[in-house]
BAFI-3210 file (N, C-alpha, C; in Angstrom, 3 decimals, decimal comma, padded with zeros to 6 digits):
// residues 262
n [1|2|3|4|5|6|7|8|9|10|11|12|13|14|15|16|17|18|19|20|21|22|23|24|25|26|27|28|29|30|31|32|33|34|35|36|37|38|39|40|41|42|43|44|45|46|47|48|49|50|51|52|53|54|55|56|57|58|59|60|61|62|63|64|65|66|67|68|69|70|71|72|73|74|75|76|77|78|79|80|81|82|83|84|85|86|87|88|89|90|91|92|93|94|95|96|97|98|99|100|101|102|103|104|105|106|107|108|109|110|111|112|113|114|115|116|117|118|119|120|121|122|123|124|125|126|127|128|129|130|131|132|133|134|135|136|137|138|139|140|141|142|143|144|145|146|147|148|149|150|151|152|153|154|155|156|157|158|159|160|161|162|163|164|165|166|167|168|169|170|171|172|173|174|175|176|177|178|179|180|181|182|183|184|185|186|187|188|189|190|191|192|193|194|195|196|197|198|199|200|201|202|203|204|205|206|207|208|209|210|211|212|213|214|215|216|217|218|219|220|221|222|223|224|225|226|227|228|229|230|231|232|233|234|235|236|237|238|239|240|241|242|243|244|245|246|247|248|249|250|251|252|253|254|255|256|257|258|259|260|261|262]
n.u [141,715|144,221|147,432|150,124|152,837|155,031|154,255|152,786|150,532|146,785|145,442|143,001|140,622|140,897|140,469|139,164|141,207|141,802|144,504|147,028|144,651|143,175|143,815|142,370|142,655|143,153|143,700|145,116|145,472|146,953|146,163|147,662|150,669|150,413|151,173|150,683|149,620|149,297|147,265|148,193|149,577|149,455|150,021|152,441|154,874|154,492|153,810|156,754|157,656|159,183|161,066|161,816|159,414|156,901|155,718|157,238|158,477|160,295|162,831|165,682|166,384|165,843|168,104|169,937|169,716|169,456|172,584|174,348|173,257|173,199|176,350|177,268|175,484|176,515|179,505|179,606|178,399|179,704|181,909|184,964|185,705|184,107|182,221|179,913|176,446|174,156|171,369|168,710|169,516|168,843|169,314|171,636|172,678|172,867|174,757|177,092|176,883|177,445|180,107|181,440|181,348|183,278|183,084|183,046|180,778|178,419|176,749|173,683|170,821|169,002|166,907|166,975|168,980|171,741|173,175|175,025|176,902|178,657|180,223|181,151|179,632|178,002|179,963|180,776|182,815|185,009|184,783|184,696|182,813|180,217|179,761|177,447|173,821|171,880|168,702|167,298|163,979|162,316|161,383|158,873|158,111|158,064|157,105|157,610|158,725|160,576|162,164|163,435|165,102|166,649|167,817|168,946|171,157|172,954|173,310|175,297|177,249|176,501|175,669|173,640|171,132|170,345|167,203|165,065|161,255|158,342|156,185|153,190|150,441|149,014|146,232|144,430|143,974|142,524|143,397|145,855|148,978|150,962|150,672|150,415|148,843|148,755|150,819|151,422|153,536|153,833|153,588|153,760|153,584|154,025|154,464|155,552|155,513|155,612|157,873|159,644|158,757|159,420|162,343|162,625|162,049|164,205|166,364|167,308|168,116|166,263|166,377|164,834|164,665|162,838|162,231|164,168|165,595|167,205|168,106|169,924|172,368|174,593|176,032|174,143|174,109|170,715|169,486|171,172|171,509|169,167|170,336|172,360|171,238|169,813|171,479|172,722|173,595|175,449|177,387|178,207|180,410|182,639|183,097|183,683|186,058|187,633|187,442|188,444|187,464|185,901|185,887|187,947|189,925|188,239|188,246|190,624|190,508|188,932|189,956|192,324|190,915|189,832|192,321|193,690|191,737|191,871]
n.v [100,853|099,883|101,284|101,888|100,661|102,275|104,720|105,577|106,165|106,114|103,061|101,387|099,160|097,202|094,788|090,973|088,234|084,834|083,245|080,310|079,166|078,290|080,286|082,992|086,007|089,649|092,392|096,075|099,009|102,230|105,297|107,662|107,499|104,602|102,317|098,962|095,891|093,150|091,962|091,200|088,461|085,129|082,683|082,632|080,668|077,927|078,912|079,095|076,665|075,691|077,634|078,258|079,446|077,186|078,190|080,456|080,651|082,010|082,032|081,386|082,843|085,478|085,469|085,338|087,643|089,977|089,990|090,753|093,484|094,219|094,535|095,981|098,307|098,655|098,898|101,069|102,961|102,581|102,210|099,446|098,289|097,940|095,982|093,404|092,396|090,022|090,337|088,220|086,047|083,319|080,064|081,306|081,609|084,122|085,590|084,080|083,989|087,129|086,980|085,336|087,292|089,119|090,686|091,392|089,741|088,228|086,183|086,352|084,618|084,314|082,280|080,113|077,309|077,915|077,147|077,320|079,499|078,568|078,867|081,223|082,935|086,175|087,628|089,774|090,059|089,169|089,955|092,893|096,271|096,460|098,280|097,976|096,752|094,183|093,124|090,924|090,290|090,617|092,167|092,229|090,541|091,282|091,787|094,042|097,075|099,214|098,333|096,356|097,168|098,749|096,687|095,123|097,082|097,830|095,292|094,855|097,581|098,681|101,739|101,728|100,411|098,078|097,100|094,843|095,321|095,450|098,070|099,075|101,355|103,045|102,033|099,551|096,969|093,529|091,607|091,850|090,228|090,264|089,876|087,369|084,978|081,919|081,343|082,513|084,183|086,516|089,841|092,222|095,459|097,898|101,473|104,078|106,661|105,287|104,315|106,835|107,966|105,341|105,769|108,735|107,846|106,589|107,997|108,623|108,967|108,508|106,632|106,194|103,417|102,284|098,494|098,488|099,841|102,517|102,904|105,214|106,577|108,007|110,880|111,317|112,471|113,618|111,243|109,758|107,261|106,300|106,607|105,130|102,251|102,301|102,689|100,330|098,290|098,693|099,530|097,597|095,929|097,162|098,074|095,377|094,752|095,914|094,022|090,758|087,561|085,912|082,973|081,353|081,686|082,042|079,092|078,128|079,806|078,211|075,148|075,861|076,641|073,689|072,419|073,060|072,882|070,002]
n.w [135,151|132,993|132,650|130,399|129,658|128,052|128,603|130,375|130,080|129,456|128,650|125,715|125,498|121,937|121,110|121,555|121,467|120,538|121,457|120,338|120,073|122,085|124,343|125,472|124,474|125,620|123,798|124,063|123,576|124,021|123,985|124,121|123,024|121,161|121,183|121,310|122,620|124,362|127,143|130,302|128,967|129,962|129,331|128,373|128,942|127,897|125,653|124,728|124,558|122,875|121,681|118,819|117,272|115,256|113,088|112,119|109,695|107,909|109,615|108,911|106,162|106,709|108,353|106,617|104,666|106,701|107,216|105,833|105,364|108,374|108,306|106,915|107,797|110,726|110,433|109,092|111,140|113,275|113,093|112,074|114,163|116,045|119,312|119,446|120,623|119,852|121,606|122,337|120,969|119,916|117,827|117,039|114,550|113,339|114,265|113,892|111,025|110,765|112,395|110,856|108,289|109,852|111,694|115,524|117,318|119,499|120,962|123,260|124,794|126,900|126,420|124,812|122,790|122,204|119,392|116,678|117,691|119,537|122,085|121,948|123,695|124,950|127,158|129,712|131,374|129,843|127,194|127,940|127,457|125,145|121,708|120,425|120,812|119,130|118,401|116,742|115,644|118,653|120,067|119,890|121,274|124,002|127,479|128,922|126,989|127,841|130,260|129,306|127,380|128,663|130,200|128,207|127,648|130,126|131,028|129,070|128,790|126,614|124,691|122,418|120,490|118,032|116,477|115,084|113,875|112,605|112,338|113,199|111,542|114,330|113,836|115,198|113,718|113,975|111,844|111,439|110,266|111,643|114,413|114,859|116,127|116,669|117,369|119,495|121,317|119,929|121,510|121,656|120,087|117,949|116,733|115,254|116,674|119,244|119,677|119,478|121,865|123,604|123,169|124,475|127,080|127,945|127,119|125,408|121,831|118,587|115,458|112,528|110,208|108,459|108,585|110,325|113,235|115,548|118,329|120,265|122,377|121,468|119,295|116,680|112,866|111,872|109,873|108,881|109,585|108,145|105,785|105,845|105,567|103,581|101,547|101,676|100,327|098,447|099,546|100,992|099,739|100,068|103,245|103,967|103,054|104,649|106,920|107,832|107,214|110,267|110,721|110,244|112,678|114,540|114,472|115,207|117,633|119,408|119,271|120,467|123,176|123,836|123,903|126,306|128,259|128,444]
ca.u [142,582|145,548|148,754|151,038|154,296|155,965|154,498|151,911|148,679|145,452|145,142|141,996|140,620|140,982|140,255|139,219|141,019|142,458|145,868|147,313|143,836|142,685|143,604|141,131|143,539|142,462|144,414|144,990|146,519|147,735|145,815|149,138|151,901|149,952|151,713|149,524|150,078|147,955|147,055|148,316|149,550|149,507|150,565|153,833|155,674|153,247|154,115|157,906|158,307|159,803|162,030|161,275|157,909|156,794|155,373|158,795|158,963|161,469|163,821|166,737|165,973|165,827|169,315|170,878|169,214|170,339|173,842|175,050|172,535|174,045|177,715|177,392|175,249|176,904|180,489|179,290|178,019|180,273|183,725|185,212|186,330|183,181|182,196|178,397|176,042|172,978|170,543|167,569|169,927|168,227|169,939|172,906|172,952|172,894|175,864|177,557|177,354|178,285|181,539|181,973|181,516|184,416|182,356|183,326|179,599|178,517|175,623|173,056|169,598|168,455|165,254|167,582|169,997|172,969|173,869|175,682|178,003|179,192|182,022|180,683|178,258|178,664|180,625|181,137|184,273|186,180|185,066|184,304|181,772|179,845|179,725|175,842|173,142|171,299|167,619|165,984|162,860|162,944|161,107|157,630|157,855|158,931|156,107|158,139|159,747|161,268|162,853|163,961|166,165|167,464|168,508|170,427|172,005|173,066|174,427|176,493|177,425|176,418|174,787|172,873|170,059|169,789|166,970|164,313|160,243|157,209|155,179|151,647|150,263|148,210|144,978|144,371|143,691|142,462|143,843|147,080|149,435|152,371|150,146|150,667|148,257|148,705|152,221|151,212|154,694|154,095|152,520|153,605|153,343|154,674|153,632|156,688|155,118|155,650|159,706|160,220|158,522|160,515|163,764|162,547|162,173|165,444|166,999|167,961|167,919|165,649|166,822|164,011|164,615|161,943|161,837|165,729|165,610|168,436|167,909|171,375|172,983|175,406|175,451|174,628|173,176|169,865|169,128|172,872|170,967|168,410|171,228|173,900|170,246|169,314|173,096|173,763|174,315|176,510|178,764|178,427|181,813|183,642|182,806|184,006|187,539|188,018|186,956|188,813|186,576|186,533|185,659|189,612|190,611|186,999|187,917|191,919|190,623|188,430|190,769|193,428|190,041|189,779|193,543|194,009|190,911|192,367]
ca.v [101,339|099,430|101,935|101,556|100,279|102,914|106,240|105,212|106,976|105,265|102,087|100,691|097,417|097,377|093,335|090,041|087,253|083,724|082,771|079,215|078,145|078,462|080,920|084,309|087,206|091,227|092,983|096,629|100,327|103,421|106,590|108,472|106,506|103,742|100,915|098,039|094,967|092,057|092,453|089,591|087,006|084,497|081,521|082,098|079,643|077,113|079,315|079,001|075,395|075,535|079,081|079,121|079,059|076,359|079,026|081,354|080,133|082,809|082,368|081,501|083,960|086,605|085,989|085,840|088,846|090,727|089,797|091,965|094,898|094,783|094,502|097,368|099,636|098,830|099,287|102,722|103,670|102,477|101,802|098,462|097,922|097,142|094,717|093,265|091,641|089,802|089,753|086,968|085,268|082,388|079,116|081,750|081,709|085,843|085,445|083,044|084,982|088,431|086,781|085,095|088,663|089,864|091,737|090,976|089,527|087,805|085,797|086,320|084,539|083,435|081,231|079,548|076,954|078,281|076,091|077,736|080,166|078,266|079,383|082,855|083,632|086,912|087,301|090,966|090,075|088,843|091,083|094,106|096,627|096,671|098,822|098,448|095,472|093,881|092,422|090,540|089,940|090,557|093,446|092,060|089,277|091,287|092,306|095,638|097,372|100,092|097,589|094,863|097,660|099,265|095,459|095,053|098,053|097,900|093,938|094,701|098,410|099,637|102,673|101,970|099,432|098,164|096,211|094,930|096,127|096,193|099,255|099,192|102,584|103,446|101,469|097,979|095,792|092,097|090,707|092,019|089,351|090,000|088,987|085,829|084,385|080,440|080,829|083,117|084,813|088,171|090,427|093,726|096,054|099,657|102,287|105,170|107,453|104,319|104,052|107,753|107,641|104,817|106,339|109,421|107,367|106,118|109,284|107,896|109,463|107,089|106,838|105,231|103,154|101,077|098,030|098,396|101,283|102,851|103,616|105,220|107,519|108,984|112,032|110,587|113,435|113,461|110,816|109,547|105,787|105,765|106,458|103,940|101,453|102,738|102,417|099,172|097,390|099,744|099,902|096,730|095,140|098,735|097,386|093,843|095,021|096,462|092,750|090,101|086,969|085,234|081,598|080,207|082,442|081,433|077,579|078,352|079,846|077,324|074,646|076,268|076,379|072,647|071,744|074,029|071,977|068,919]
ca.w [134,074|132,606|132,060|128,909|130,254|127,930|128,539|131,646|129,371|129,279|127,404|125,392|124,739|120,645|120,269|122,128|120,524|120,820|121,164|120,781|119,757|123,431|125,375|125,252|125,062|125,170|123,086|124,106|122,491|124,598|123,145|124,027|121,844|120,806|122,024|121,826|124,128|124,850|128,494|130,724|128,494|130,982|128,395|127,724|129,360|126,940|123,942|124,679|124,893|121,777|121,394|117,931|116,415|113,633|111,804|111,852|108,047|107,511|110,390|107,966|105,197|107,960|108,857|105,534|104,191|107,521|107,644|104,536|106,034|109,637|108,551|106,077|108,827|111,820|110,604|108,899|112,252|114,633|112,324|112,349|115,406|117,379|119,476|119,806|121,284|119,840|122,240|122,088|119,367|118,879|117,562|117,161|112,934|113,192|115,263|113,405|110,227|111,337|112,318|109,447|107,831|109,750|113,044|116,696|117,577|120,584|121,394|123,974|124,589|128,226|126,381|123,685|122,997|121,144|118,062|115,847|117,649|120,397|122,510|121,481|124,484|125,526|128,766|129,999|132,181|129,293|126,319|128,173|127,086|124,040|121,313|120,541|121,035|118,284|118,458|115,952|116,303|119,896|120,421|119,793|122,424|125,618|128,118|129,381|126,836|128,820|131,389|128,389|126,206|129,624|130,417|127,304|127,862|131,527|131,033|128,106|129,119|125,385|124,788|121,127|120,637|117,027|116,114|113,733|113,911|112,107|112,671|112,467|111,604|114,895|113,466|115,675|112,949|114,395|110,857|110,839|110,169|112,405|115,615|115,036|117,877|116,663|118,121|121,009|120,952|120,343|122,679|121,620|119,021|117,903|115,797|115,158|118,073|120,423|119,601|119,839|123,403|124,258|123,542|125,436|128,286|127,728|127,499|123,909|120,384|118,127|113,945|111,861|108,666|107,537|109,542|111,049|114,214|115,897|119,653|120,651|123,441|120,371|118,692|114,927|112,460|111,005|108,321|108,757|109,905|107,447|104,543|105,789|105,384|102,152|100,479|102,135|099,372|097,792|100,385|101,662|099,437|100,750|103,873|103,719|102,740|106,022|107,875|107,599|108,078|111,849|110,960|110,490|113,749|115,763|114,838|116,106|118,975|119,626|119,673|121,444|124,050|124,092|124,196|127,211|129,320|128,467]
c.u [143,857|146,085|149,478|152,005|155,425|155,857|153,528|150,739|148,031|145,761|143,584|141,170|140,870|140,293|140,343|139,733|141,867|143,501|146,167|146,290|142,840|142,641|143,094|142,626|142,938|143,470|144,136|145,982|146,323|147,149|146,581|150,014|151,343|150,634|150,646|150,066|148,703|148,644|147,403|148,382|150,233|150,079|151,837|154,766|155,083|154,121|156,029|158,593|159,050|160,574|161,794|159,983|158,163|156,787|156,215|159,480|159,996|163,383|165,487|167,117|166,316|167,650|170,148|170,431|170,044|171,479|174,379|174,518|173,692|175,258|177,582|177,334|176,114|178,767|180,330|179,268|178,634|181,722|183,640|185,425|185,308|182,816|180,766|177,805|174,797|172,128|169,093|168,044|169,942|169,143|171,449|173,377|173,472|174,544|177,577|177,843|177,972|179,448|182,217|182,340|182,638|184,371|182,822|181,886|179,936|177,363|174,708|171,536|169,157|167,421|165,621|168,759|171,108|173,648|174,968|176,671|178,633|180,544|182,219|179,910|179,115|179,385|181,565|182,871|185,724|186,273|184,615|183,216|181,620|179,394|177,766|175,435|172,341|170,333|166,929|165,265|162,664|161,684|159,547|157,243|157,841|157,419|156,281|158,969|161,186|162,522|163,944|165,458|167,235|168,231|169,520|171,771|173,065|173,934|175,725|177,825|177,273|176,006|174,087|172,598|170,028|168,532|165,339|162,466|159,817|156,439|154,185|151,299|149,002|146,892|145,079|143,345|143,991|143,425|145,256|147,935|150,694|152,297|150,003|149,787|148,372|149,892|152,157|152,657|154,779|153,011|152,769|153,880|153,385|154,065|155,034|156,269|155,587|157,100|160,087|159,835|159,414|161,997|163,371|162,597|163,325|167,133|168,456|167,513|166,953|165,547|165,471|164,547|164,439|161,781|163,527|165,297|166,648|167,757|169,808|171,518|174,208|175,154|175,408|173,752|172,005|169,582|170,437|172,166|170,175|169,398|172,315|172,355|170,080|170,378|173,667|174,242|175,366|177,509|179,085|180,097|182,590|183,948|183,231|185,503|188,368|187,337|187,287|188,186|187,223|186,322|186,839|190,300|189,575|187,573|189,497|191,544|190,009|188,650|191,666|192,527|190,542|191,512|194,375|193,354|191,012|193,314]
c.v [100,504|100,611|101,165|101,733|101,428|104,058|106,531|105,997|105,662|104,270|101,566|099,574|097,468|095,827|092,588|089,311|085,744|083,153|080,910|078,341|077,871|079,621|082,478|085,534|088,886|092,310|094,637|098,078|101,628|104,629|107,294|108,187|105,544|102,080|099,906|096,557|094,115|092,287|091,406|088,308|086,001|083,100|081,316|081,104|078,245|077,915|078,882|077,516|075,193|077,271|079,373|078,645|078,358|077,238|080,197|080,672|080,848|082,851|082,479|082,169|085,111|086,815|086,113|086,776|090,184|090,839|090,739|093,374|095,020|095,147|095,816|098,641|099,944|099,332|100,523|103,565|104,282|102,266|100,071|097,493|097,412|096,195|094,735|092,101|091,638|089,355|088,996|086,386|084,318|080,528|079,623|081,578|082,891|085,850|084,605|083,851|085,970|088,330|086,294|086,536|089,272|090,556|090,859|090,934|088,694|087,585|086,011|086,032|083,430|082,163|080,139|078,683|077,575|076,864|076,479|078,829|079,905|078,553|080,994|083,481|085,179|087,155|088,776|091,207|090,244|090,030|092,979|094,964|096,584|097,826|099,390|096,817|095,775|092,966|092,236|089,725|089,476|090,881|093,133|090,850|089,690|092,068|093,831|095,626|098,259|099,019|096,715|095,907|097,992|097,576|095,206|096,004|098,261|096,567|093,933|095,785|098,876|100,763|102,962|100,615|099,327|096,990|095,984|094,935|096,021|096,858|098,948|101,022|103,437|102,880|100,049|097,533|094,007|091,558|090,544|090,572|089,024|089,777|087,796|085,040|083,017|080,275|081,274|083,849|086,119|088,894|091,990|094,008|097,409|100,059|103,763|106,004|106,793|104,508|105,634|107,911|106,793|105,522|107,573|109,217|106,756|107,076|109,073|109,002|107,898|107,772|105,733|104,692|102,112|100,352|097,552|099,952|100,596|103,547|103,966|106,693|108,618|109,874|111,681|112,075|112,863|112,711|109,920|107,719|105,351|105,790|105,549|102,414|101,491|102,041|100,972|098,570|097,702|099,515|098,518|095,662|096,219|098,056|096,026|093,661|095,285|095,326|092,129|088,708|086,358|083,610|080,716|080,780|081,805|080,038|077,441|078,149|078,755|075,716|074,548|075,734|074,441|071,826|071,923|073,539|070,737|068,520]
c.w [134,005|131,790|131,315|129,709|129,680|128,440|129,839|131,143|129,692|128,214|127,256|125,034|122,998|120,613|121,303|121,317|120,849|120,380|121,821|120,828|120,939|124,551|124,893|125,750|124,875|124,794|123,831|123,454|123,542|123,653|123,344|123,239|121,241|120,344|122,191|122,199|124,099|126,361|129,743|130,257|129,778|130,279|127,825|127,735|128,204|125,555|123,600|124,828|124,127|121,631|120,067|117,324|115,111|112,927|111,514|110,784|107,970|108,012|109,278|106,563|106,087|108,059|107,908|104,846|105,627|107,655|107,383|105,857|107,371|109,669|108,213|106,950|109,777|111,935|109,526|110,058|112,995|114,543|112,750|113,199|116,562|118,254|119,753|119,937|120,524|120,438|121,953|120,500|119,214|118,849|117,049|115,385|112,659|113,342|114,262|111,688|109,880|111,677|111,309|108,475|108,456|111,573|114,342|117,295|118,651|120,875|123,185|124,363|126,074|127,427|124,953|123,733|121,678|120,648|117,282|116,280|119,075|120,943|122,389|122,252|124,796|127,105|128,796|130,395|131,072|127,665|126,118|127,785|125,952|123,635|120,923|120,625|120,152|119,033|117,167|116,058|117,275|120,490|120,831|120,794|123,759|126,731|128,749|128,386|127,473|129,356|130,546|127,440|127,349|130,591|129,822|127,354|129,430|131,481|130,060|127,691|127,403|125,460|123,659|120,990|119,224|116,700|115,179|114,312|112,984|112,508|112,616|112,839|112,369|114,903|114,309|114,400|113,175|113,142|110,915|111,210|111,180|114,238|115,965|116,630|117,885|117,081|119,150|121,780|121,313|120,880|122,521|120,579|118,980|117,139|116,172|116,961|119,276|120,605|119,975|121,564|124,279|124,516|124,283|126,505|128,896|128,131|126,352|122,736|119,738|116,033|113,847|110,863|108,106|108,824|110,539|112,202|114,784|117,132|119,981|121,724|122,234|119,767|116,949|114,376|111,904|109,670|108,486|108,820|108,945|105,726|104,474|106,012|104,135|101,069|100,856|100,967|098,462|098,070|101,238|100,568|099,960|102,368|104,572|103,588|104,185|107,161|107,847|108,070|109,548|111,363|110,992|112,289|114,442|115,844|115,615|117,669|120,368|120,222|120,516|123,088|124,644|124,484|125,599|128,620|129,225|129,307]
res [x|x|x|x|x|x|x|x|x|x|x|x|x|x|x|x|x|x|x|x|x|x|x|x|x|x|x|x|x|x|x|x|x|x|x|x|x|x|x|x|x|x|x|x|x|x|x|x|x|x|x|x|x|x|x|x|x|x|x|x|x|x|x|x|x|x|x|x|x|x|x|x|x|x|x|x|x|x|x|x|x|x|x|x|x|x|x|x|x|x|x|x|x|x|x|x|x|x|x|x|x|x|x|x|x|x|x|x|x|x|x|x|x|x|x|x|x|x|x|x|x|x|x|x|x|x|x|x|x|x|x|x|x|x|x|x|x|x|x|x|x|x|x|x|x|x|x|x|x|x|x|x|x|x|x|x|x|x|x|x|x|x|x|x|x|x|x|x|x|x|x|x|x|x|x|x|x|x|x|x|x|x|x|x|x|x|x|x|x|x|x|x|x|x|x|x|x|x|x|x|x|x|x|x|x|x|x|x|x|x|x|x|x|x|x|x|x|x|x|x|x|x|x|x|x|x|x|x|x|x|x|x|x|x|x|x|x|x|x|x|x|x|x|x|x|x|x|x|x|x|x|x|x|x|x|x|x|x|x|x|x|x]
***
């Protein structure tokens, strides 16, 4: 028997199939939450030679479509004043935006080189705890979730997880598109039942809305996450008023940096 890392039920085979063109992987799903997981991807190190996949057509679409969304939600949520951390952020664009927008962001990605928000890593010592941690497209790469959210949470002392998810609705479907096996990448896969489990295990609340979730330790009401999603765009110039951008202050501080190690 292989146990489901989130909820330790029975898991099933659902699908043999080949990732990366070579390697034979066995897809499996959790008849308790239905968490499905390929079973020992043993290829990652191979899949990761590159951090981001060729076929991550979107990556830059992704982050300017999110930017607006996150500013809008996260200073609905959490007020203005926050500070955050994007964990597995990438070439650091997310990062890089969100400050531009105004937000006190902060890069974080062990398997990445940071391009774009350099001088921005996060660093506990100096900007203390965070308000919440952001993942996009994170979630679907990590072999333990359990262990991977209670990581973010624990290094950055937050206590609310935001990040981005496609569901599949309980059915293992070989076709589905967001298995991507020619990049060999992602290895896991949710289904609503799976995320509320998680945050139970968490000892988390869990907000749905759409493909944005809200794992958090806070007391938010009912619906309050999926309506500051819904209205973003509404409220996203409201929003914006109350931010003043960071990119003339980041390139200050930046400087000051370099004149200081000189």
């Amino acid at each position: 028997m292989v146990p489901c890392k989130i909820c330790g039920g029975e898991s099933r085979i659902t699908h043999r199939g080949t990732v990366l063109g070579r390697h034979q992987a066995t897809y499996r799903m959790c008849v308790e939450c239905s968490y499905w997981f390929i079973d020992q991807p043993h290829w990652l190190e191979e899949a990761y030679s590159e951090a981001i996949a060729a076929i991550d057509t979107g990556v830059a679409q992704r982050n300017l479509r999110l930017s607006p969304l996150l500013t809008s939600v996260l200073v609905g949520m959490f007020g203005p004043d926050g500070v955050y951390v994007d964990y597995g952020g990438g070439y650091g664009l997310l990062v890089r935006l969100l400050r531009d927008a105004g937000l006190d962001f902060y890069w974080r990605d062990p398997h990445c080189q940071n391009l774009f928000a350099r001088g921005f890593e996060w660093d506990g010592d100096r900007q203390g705890a965070a308000t919440a941690v952001t993942a996009v497209e994170v979630m679907e790469h990590v072999t333990d979730p359990v262990a991977f959210v209670d990581t973010c949470l624990r290094e950055t002392g937050a206590d609310s997880f935001v990040f981005t998810q496609y569901l599949h609705d309980g059915t293992a479907d070989p076709a589905w598109w967001y298995l991507a096996p020619e990049a060999g990448q992602h290895i896991s896969f949710y289904a609503a039942p799976t995320l509320r489990t998680l945050a139970h295990r968490l000892g988390m609340a869990y907000h749905p809305a759409g493909t944005l979730h809200l794992l958090t330790k806070q007391k938010f009401r009912k619906g309050a996450f999926a309506r500051a999603v819904k209205f973003h765009r509404c409220l996203y110039p409201l929003r914006r008023r109350r931010l003043p951008p960071r990119w003339m202050q980041d390139h200050e501080q930046l400087v000051r940096r370099i004149r200081c190690a000189a």
